[in-house]
N, C-alpha and C positions, 0 to 999 in steps of 0.2 A: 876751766873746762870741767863740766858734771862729771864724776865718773861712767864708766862703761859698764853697761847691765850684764850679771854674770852670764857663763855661755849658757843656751839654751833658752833662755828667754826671751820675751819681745817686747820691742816699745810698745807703751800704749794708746794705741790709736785715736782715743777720744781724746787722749791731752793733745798728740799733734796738731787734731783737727779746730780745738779749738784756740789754738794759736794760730792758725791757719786764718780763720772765720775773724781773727782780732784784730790781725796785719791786713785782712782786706777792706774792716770796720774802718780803721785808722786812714786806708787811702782813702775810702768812699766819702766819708765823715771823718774831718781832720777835728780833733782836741783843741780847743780854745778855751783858753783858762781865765777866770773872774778871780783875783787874791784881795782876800780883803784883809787890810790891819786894821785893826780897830785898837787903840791905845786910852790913854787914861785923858790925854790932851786932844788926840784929832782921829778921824776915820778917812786913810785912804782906800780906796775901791780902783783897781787898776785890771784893766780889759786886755787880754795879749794872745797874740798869733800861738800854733803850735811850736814855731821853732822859738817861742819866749819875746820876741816884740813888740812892743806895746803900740797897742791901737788907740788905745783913749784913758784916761784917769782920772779920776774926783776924789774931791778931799770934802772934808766939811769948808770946809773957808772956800774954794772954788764952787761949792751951791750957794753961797750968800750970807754963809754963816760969822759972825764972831767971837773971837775973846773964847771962853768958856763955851758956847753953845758947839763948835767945830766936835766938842768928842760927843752930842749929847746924843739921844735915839732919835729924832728927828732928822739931824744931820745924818744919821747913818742911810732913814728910811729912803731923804732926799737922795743921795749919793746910789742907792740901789734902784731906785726908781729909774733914774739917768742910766744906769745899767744897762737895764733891761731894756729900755727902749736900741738902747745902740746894739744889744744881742740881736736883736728880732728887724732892725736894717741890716746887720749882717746877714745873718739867714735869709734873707728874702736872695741876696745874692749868689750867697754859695750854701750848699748841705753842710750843717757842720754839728759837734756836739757843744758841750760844755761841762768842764769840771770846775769845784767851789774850792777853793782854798782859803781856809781862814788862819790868822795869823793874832795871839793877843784876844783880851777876855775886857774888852771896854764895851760900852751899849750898841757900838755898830756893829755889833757881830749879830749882835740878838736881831736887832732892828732889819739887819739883811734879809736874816733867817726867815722873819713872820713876813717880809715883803713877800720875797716867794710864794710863802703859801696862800697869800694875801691875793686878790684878783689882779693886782699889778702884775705879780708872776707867772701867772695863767698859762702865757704862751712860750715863757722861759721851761719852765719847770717839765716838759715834756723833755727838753735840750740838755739835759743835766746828766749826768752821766757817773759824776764821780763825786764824793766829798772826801775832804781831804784836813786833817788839823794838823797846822803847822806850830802851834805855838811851842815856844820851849819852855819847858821845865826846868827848874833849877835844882837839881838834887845833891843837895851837901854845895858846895863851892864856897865863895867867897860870903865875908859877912857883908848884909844889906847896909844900906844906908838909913842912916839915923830918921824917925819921924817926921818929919813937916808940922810944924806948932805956927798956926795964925793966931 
């Protein structure tokens, strides 16, 4: 519970109203979130309702990818491509927004990135609302794993 404002003071009006103006965003226009991970092996891209349900997902291997190519920027660009098209049949049905949640520093992160700004994103990129990095940081913790020697 925030404390209570000493006597004689008053809330301030521009903050309530703009919680006010958020909570009526959020009904009008519900939040539908795009997370992308992008890893060192694969790029999933997964689509999900506001309350976190997942509507549709793609990986690199699910656009036709193999082996090695699943983490490459192509796979990612494929993978956002399919996106987007299934953002913009959503929106034809219901008003909604969309927030970016990225997760992991592999080439589908980037490759989302420039699809967006890319003419594929055209009709997305109005709908976006929020970005968001999820990735974690490891600061101090455990010791890594030894090299990879081919």
């Amino acid at each position: 519970m925030p404390p209570s404002p000493p006597p004689g003071s008053f809330p301030n009006p521009f903050r309530e109203s703009e919680k006010k103006a958020k909570a009526l965003t959020q009904a009008i226009n519900p939040t539908y979130y795009l997370y992308v991970h992008s890893s060192r092996n694969n790029t999933i891209v997964t689509f999900t309702r506001p309350d976190g349900g997942t509507l549709k997902w793609w990986s690199g291997g699910s656009c036709g990818f193999k082996k090695a190519n699943r983490a490459g920027y192509e796979a990612g660009y494929q993978c956002a491509v399919r996106a987007f098209a299934k953002i913009v049949e959503e929106a034809k049905s219901t008003p909604l927004t969309v927030g970016l949640r990225f997760k992991g520093f592999g080439q589908g992160r980037e490759a989302l990135y420039k699809a967006l700004m890319a003419s594929e994103g055209e009709a997305v990129r109005p709908l976006v609302v929020e970005v968001e990095d999820r990735t974690p940081i490891k600061i101090g913790g455990t010791r890594s794993k030894k090299t990879r020697r081919l």
